[in-house]
C-alpha positions in Angstrom: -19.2 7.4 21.6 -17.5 4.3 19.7 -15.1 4.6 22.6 -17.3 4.4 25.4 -18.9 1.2 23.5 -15.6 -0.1 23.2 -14.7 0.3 26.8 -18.5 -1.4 27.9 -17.6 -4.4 25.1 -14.2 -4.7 27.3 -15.9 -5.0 30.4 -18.9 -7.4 29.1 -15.9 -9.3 28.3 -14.5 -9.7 31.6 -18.3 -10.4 32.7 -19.2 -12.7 30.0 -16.1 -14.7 31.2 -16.6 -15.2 34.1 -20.3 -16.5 33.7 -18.6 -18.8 31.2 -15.7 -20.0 34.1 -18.7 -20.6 36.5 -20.8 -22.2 34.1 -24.0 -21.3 31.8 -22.6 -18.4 29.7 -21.7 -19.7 26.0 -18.0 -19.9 25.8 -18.0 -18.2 22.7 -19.6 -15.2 24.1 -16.2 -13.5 25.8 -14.4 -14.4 22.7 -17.0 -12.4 20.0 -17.4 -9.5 23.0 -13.4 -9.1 22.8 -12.9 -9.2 19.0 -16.3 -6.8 19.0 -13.9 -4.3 21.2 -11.0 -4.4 19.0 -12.6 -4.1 15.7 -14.3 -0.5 17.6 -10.8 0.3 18.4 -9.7 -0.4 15.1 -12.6 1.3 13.7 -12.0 4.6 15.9 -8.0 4.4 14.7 -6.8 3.2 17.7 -3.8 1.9 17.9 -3.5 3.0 13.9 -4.5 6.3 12.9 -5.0 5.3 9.5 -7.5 3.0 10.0 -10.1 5.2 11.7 -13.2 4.0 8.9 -15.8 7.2 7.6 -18.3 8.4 9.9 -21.6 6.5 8.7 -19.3 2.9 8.9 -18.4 3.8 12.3 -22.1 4.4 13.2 -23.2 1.2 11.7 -20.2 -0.8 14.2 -21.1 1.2 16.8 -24.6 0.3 16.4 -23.9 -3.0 16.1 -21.8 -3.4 18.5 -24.6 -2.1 21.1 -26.7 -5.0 19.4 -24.2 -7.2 20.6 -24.0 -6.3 23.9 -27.9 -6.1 24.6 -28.3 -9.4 22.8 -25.4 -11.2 24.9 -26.2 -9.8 28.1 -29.4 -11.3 27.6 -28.5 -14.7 26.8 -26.1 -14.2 30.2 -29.0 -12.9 32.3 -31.2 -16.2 30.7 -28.7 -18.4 31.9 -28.5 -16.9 35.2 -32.4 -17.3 35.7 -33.3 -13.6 35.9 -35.4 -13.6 33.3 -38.7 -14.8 33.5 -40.4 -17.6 32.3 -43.4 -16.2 30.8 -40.9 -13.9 28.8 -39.0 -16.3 28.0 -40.3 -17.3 24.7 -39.9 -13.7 23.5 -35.8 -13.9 23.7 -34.2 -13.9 20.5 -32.1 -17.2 20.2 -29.1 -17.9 22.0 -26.8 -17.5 18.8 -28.5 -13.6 18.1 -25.0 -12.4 19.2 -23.0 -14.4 17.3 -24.7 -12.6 13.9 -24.3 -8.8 15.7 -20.9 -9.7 16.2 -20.6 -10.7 12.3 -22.4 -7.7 11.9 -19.7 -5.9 13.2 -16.3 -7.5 11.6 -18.3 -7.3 8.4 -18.7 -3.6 8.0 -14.7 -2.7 9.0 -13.7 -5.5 6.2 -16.1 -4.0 3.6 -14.4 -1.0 4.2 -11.1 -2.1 2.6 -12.9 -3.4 -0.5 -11.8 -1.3 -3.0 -15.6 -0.2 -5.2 -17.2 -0.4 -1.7 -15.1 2.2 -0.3 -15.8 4.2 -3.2 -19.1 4.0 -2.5 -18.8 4.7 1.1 -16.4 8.1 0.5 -19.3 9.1 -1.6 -22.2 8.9 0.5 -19.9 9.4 4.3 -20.0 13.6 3.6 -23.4 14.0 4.3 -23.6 12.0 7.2 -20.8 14.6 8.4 -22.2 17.2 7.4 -23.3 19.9 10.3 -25.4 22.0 8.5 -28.2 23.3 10.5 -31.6 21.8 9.1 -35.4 21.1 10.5 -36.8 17.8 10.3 -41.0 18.1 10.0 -43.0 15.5 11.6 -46.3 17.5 10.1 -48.4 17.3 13.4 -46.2 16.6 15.6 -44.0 19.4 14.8 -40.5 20.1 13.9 -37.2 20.1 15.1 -33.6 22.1 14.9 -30.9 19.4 14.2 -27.8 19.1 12.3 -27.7 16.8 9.2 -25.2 14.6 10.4 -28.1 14.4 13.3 -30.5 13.8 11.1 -29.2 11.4 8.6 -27.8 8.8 11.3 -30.7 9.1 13.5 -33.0 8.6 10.7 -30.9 5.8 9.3 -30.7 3.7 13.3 -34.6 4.4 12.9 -34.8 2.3 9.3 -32.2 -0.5 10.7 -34.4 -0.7 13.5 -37.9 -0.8 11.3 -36.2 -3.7 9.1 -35.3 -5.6 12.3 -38.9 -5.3 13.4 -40.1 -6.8 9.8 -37.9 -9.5 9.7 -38.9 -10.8 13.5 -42.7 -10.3 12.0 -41.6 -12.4 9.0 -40.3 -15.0 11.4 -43.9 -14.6 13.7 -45.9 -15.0 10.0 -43.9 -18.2 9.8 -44.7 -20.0 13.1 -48.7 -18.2 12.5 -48.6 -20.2 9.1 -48.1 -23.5 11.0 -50.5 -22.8 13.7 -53.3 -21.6 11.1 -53.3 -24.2 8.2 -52.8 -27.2 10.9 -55.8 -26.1 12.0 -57.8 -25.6 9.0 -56.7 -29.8 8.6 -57.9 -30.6 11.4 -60.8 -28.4 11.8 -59.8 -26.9 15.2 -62.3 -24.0 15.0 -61.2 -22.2 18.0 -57.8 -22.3 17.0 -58.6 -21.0 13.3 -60.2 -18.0 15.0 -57.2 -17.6 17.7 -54.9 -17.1 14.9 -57.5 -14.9 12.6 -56.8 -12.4 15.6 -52.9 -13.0 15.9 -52.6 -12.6 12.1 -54.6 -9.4 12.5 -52.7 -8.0 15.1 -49.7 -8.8 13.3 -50.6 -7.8 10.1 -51.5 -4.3 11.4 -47.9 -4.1 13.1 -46.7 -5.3 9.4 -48.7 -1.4 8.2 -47.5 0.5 10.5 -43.9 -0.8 10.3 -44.1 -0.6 6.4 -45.6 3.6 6.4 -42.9 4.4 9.1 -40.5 3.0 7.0 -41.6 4.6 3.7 -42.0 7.6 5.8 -38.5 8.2 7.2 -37.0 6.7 3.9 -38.4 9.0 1.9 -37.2 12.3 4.3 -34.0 10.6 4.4 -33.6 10.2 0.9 -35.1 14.1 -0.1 -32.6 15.5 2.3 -29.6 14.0 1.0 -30.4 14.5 -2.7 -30.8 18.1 -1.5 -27.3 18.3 0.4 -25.8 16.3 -2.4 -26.8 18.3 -5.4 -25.9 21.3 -3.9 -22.3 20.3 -3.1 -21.8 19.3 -6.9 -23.5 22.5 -7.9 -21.0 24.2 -5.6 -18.2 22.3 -6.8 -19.3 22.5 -10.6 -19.5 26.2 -10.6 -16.9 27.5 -8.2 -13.9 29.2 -9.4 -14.8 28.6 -13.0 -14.6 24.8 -12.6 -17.8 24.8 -15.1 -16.1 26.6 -17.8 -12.5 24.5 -17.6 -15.0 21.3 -17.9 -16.7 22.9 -20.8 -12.7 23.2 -22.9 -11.9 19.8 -22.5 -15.0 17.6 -23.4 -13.3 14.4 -23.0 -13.1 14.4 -19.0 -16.4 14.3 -18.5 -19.8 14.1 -20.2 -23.3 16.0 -19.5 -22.3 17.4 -15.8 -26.4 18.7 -16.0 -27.2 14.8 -16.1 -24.6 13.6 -13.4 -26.4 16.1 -10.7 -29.6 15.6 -11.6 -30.0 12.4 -12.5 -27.1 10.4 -11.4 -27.4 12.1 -8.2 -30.9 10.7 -7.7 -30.4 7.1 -9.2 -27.0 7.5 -6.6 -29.3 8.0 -3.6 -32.0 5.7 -4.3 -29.8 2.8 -5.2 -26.9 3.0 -2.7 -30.0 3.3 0.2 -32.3 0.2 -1.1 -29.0 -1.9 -1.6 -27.5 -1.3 1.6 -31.0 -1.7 3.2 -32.1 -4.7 1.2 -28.9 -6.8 1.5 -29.1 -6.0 5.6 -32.6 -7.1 5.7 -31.9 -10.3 3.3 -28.7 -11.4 5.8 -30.8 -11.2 9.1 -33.6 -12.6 7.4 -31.1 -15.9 6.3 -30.1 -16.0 9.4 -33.7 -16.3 11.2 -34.8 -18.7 8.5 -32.0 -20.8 8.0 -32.2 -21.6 11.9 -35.9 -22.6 11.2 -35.3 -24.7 7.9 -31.8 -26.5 9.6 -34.6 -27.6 12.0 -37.1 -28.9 10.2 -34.8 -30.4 8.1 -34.2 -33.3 10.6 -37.9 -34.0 10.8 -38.6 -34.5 6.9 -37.1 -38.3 5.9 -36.0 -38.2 3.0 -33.7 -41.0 0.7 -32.2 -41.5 -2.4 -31.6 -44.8 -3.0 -30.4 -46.1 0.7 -29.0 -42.7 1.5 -30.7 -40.7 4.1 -30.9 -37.3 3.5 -31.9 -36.4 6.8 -28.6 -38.1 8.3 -27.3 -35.1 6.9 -27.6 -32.1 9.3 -29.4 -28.9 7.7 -30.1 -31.1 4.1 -32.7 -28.6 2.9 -30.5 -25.7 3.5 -27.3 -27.4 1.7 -29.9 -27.8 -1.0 -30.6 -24.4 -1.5 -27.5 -22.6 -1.3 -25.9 -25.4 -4.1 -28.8 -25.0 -6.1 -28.6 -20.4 -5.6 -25.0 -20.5 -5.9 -25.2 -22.3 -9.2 -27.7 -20.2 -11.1 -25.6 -16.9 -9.6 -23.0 -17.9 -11.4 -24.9 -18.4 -14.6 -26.7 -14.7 -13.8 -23.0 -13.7 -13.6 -22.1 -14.9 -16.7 -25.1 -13.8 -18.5 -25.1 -10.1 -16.9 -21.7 -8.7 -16.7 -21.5 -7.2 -19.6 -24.7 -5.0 -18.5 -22.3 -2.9 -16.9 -20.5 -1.3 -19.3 -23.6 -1.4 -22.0 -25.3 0.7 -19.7 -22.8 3.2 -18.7 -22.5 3.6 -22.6 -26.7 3.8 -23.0 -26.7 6.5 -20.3 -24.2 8.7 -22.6 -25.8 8.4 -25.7 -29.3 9.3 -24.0 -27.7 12.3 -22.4 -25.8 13.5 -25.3 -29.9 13.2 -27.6 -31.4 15.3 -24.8 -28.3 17.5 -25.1 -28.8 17.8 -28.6 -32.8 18.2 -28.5 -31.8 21.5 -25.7 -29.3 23.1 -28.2 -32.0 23.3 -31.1 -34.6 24.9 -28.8 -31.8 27.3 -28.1 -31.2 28.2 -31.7 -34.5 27.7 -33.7 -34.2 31.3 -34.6 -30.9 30.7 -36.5 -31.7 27.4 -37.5 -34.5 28.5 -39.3 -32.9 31.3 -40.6 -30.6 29.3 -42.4 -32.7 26.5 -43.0 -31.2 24.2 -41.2 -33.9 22.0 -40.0 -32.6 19.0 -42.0 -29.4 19.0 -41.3 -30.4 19.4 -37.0 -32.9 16.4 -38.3 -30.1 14.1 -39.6 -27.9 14.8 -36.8 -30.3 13.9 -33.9 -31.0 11.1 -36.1 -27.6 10.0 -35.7 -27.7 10.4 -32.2 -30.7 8.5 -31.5 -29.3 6.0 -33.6 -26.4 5.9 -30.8 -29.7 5.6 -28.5 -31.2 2.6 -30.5 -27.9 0.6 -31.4 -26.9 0.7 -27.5 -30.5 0.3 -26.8 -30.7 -2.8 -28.7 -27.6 -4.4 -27.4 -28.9 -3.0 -23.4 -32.3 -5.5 -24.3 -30.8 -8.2 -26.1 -28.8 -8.9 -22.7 -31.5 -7.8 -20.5 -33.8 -10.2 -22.4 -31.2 -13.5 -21.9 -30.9 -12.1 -18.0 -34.2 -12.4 -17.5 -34.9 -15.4 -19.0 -32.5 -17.5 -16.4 -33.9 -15.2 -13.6 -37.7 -15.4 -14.9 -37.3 -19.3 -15.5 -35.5 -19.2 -11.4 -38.4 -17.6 -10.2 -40.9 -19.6 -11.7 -38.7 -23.3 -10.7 -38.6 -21.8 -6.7 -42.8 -21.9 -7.6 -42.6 -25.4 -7.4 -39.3 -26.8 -6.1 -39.7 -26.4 -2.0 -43.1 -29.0 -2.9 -41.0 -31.0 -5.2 -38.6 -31.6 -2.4 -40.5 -31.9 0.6 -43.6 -34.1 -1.1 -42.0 -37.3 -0.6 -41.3 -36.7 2.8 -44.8 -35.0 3.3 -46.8 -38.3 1.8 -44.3 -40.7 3.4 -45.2 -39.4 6.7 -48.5 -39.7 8.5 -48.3 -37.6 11.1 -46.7 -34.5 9.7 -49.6 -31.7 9.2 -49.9 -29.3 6.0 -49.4 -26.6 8.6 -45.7 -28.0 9.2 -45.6 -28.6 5.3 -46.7 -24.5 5.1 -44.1 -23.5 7.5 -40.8 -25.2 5.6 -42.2 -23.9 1.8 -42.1 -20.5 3.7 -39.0 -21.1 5.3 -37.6 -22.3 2.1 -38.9 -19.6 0.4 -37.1 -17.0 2.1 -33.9 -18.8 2.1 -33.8 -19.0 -1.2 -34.8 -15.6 -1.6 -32.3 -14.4 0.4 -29.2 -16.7 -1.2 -30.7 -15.4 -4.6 -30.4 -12.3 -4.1 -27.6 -11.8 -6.8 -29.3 -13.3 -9.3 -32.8 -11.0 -8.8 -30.3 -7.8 -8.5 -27.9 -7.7 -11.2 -29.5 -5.5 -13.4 -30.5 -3.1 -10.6 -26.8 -3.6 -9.7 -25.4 -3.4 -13.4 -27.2 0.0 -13.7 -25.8 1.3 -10.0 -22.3 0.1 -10.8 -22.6 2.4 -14.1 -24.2 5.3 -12.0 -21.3 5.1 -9.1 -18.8 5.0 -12.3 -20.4 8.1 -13.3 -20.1 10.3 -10.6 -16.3 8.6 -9.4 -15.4 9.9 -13.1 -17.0 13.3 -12.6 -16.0 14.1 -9.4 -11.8 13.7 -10.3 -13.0 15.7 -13.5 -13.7 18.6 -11.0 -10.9 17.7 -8.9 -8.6 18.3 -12.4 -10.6 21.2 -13.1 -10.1 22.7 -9.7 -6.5 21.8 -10.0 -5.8 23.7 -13.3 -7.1 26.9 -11.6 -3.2 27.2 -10.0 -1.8 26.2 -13.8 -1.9 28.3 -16.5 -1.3 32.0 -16.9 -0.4 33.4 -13.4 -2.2 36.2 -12.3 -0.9 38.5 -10.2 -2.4 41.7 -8.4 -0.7 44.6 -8.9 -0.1 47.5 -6.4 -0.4 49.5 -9.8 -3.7 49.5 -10.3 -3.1 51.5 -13.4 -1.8 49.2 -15.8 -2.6 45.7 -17.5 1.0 44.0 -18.0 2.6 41.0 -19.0 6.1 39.8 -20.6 6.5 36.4 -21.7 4.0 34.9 -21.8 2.5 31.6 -23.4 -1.2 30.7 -24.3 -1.9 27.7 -25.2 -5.0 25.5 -27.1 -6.7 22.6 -25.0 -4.6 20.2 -27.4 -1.5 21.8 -25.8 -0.9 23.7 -29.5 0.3 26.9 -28.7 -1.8 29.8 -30.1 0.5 32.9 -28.6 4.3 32.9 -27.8 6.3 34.6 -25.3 4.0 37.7 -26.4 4.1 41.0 -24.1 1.8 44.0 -23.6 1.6 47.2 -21.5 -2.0 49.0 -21.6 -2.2 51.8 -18.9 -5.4 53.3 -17.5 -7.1 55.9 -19.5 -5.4 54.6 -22.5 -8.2 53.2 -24.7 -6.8 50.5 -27.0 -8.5 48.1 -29.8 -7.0 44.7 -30.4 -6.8 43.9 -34.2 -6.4 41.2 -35.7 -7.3 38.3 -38.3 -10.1 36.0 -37.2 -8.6 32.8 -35.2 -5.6 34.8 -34.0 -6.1 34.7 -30.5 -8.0 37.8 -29.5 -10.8 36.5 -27.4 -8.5 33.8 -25.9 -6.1 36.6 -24.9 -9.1 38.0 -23.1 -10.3 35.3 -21.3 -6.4 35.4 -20.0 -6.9 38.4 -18.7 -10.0 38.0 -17.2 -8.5 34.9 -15.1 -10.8 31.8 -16.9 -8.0 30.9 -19.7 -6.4 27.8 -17.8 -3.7 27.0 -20.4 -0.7 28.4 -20.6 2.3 30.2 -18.8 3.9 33.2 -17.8 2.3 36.1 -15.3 0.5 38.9 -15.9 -0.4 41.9 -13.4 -4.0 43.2 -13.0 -5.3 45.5 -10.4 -7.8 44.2 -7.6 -9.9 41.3 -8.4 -13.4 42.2 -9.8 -11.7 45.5 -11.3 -12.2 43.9 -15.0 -15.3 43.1 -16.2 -15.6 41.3 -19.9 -18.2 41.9 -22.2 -18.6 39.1 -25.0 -19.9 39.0 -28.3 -22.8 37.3 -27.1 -24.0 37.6 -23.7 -25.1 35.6 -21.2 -29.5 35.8 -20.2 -30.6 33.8 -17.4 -33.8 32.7 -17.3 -36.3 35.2 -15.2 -37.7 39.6 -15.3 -35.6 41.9 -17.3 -34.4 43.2 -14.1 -32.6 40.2 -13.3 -31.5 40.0 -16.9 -29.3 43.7 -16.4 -28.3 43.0 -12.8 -26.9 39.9 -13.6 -24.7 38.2 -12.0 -25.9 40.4 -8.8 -29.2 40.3 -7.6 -32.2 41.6 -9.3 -32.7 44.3 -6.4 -29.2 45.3 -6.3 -30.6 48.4 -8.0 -33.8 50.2 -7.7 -36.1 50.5 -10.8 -35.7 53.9 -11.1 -32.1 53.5 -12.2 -32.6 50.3 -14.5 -35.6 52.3 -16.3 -33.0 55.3 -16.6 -29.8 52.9 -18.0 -32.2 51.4 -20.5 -33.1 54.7 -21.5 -29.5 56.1 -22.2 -28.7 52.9 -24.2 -31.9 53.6 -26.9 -33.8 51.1 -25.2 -36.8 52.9 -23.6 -39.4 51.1 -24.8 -38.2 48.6 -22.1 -38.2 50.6 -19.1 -42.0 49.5 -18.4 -41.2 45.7 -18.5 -38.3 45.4 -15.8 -40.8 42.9 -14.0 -42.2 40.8 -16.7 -40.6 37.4 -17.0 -39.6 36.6 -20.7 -37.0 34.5 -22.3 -35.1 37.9 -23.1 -32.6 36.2 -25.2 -35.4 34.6 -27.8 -37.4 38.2 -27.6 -34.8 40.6 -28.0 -32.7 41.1 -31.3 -28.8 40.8 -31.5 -28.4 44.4 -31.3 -30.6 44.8 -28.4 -29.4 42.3 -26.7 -25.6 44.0 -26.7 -27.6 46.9 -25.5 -28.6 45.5 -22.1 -25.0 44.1 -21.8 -23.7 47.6 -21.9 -26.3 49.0 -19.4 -25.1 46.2 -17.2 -21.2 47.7 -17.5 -22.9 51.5 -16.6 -24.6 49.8 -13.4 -21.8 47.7 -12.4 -18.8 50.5 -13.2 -15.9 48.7 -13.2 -12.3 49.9 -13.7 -12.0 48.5 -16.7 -14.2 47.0 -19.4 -13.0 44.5 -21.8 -15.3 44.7 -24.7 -14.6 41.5 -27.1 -16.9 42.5 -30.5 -19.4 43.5 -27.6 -20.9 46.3 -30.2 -21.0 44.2 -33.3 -24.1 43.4 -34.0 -25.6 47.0 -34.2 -24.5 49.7 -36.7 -22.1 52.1 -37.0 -23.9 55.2 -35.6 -25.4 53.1 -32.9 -21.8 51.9 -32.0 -20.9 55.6 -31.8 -23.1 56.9 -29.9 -23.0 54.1 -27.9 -18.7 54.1 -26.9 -20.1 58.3 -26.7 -22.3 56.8 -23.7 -19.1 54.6 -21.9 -17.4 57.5 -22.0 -19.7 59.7 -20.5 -21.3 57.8 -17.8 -18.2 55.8 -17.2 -15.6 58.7 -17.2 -13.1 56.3 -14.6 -13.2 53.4 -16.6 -10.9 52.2 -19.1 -11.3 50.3 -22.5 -10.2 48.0 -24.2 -12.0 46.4 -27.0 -11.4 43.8 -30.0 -13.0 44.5 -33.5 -12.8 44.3 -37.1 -14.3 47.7 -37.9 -12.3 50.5 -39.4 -14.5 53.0 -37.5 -13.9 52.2 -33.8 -10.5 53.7 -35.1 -12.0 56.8 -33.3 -13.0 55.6 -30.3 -9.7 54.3 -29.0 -6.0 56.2 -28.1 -4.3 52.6 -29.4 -3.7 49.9 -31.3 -2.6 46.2 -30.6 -2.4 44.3 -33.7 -2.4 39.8 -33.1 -0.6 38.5 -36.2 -0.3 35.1 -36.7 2.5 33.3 -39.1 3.4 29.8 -38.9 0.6 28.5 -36.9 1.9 31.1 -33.8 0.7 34.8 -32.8 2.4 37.6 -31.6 1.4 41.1 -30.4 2.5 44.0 -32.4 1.9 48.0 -31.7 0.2 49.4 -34.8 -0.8 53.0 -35.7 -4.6 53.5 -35.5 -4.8 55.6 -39.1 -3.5 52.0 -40.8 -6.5 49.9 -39.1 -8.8 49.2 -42.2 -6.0 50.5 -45.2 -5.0 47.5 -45.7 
């Protein structure tokens, strides 16, 4: 498509240059239509590959670009006289193409700056996205589109809407000359002419605003959708999750950075785009209006004629804008970095507030409550210091943009009074018209200044997800470092020689240790507390991502690993033992019967009731419903890491009884510190560690607990 507007640019070129040989057609019009076609060349990769721009920038010249075109064959078909008169006044002005054209260059420069282009890598995905989707127009029905369909269409159809609202800013302008000129010269008929334009154009000003809120918000709610669900993907794919959870200095609160982030992402990234879009067309309608006016209002200092000066009142303004900017500048900057700060602090609080509700059990089993007090004291502390130093800047910010606002009050009167009372026959209408004009010039230059908080607290949000989305691009990359794992054409034996585990602080916790455990060969890791047992598991379940050396398993998904605590998610018991499949993976009948053989009948009539299992049920039982999970998933072999610890001896027995029995093909192999699962196993790997290092040695099962 940007090719077929570049070849259409190409040939208004050749058109527009010729009107401009023969006379009518603005000579700058063949020049702006040829740079308009390279920049879409440019845009597309052409001649340069590696400048093809993202989708949605591309989108935004092509559309453009088609402005251009429309605009400037317009002026062209004005200056040939095929337009006619009584539309006329309905043309945008002559220099419309001029500002598509900037329109244009703008948005392939922008994308070489180096925190926009961040910005635009991060939001271009789901405008490429081509996942099939619906978009609901309530009464009117719904369609089948892509995303990618959706998110540009809807986002020409906002463009469009803040095109409209800046022409009816322009119409409310004239309407204010026409109406209060009136009302000074009591010209009932026209006061009542222009009651009924301003209604008409006031209802147009509705109607444009609910559209726009309208496709805004489905825009918006659709990409926060797509969005969260690629970080979710990313977050917990291939055990990216877990790698993020070892090292907590890549990236804080990954919950907070999809929820929240992700919203604050959306919202902001949108409005700014949208706002700064609207505020540059709307400078550009109004500072044609106020450079007008501006010869018409006499005005001296001294013997110095202002109005000798072309465009006076707009000089005025943008001195006067640029000035306080740079004092909101000044003032603001270091928002940026005090908020990415507060944002931290207020996540790691809420953090802190989720793990007591956790743990209240144990905390109030060990009476803990004022120690958990002291400590989310000291992190709301964190909250209040950054808090304080977020509103002590916030408050000198707003006093240079609350004393701006309230100056730009007064100053379009201060400045055109004199000229106002030295002229008789200049109306209040005219007087209306410039304040307004004024108004909105200023607004527009000022922009900046009204915006730096809003964009203090986006340039911390963008920061935020940049910095969490190379922490899952690290993560991702460690899954090929590490421990190798290789799969095994014997699927009878767990192997590895030579092999290195290392700490998160690089520290290494096991050296060049080797191990052979073959199927049907139950064995029991031993070893002192801190050794390295449950690390050496988590090796050999594939999650472990430092270290070095291979190891061979059999087929993936053979092993499954039971830990000392396990995991509940939140929902009916029957999701709690299917876990991580489906709750109706199994029928009832055989989750009532698996509860039953581990001693947990009593159970079997709640597999539907929702609970938060992990507060109701004791430690014991909770290792109970982990072990029915191994009899319903059957794997080939079951790692059990202290997975029978917190129940007692008997119950442990007859428990290992029930692996064996209903799991006859599987193999064991479990850590523990009790002399009595001695009996339960063929073998005995002992992890001692010397010197800060561990090694694996073969032990005899009669010595575990002797000594």
């Amino acid at each position: 498509m940007i090719r077929l507007l570049a070849g259409l640019s190409g040939l208004a070129t050749l058109a527009f240059a010729t009107g401009s040989v023969l006379g009518g057609v603005p000579f700058y019009l063949p020049i702006l239509s040829l740079v308009v076609t390279g920049v879409l060349l440019i845009a597309d990769g052409v001649p340069v590959s590696t400048s093809r721009v993202p989708l949605v920038v591309r989108f935004l010249i092509g559309l453009f670009a088609f402005s251009f075109i429309v605009l400037a064959g317009l002026v062209w078909a004005d200056e040939a006289g095929l337009v006619p008169e009584a539309l006329q006044s309905f043309l945008p002005r002559a220099s419309s193409p001029i500002i598509a054209a900037i329109l244009v260059i703008v948005h392939l420069v922008i994308c070489y700056v180096p925190v926009v282009r961040r910005i635009i890598d991060m939001a271009n995905p789901f405008f490429e996205a081509r996942t099939p989707t619906r978009l609901s127009m309530g009464y009117l029905g719904s369609w089948p589109m892509s995303l990618r369909t959706l998110g540009l269409g809807l986002f020409a159809i906002i463009i469009v809407l803040n095109v409209v609202q800046v022409y009816l800013l322009v119409r409310f302008n004239y309407w204010q000359n026409l109406f209060f000129t009136a009302l000074q010269q009591k010209d009932g008929p026209v006061f009542w002419t222009q009651l009924a334009v301003f209604s008409m154009l006031a209802t147009v000003w509705v109607i444009r605003g609910m559209l726009e809120m309208y496709f805004t918000g489905v825009l918006k709610l659709y990409w926060r959708q797509w969005l969260s669900e690629r970080y979710v993907a990313q977050w917990l794919s291939d055990k990216v999750s877990y790698r993020l959870a070892l090292d907590r200095k890549s990236t804080d609160n990954p919950d907070q950075r999809i929820s929240e982030d992700v919203r604050d992402f959306i919202d902001q990234v949108f409005d700014f785009y949208v706002n700064i879009f609207m505020t540059s067309l709307s400078l550009y309608a109004f500072v044609q209006i106020l450079w007008q006016i501006s010869a018409n209002f006499p005005y001296s200092i001294g013997n110095f004629d202002l109005s000798s000066v072309p465009g006076y009142l707009v000089w005025v303004v943008l001195i006067y804008a640029i000035g306080v900017t740079y004092l909101t500048h000044l003032v603001g900057r270091p928002l940026i970095a005090l908020q990415f700060r507060f944002q931290k602090v207020e996540a790691d609080f809420r953090y802190n507030l989720v793990r007591v509700r956790e743990n209240s059990e144990q905390i109030a089993l060990l009476h803990g409550e004022e120690v958990e007090q002291r400590g989310l004291k000291e992190r709301f502390g964190a909250i209040f210091g950054t808090g304080l130093s977020v509103l002590y800047r916030r408050i000198k910010l707003t006093c240079v943009t609350l004393a701006y606002a309230q100056a730009n009050v007064v100053l379009p009167y201060l400045l055109l009074a004199p000229a106002y009372f030295a002229t008789q026959n200049m109306t209040f209408g005219v007087l209306s018209q410039t304040s307004d004009a004024f108004g909105n010039v200023q607004s527009g230059v000022s922009f900046f200044i009204t915006s730096y908080a809003s964009l203090a607290v986006f340039k911390a949000v963008v920061d935020r997800l940049t910095t969490f989305d190379h922490a899952i691009e690290q993560a991702d990359a460690a899954r090929n470092q590490g421990v190798k794992i290789e799969r095994s054409v014997d699927a009878n034996a767990l192997s590895g020689s030579a092999v290195d585990i290392l700490l998160p602080s690089g520290e290494t916790l096991l050296e060049k240790v080797g191990f052979d455990i073959r199927k049907d060969e139950r064995t029991l890791v031993t070893g002192a507390s801190g050794s390295g047992k449950t690390t050496l598991f988590r090796v050999l379940a594939g999650i472990w991502p430092y270290g070095k050396g291979k190891i061979s398993e059999p087929d993936e998904g053979a092993i499954m690993l039971l830990p000392q605590r396990p995991y509940f998610p939140l929902g009916t018991l029957a999701r709690v033992m299917a876990y991580p499949l489906n709750a109706d993976s199994f029928s009832k009948q055989e989750l009532a019967e698996v509860l039953k053989k581990v001693g947990l009948s009593h159970l079997a009539d709640m597999l539907d009731v929702e609970q938060n299992w992990a507060g109701m049920l004791s430690g014991g039982e909770q290792q109970r419903v982990a072990i029915a999970r191994a009899i319903l998933r059957k794997p080939t072999w079951l790692l059990l890491d202290e997975a029978t610890s917190a129940m007692d001896e008997k119950s442990e027995a007859s428990v290992y009884n029930l692996i064996r029995e209903a799991l006859p093909e599987t193999t064991i192999v479990s850590i523990g510190h009790r002399s009595s699962l001695a009996a339960h196993h063929d073998r005995r790997l002992d992890v001692v560690r010397e010197n800060g290092q561990s090694r694996i040695e073969e032990q005899p099962l009669a010595a575990f607990g002797t000594t």
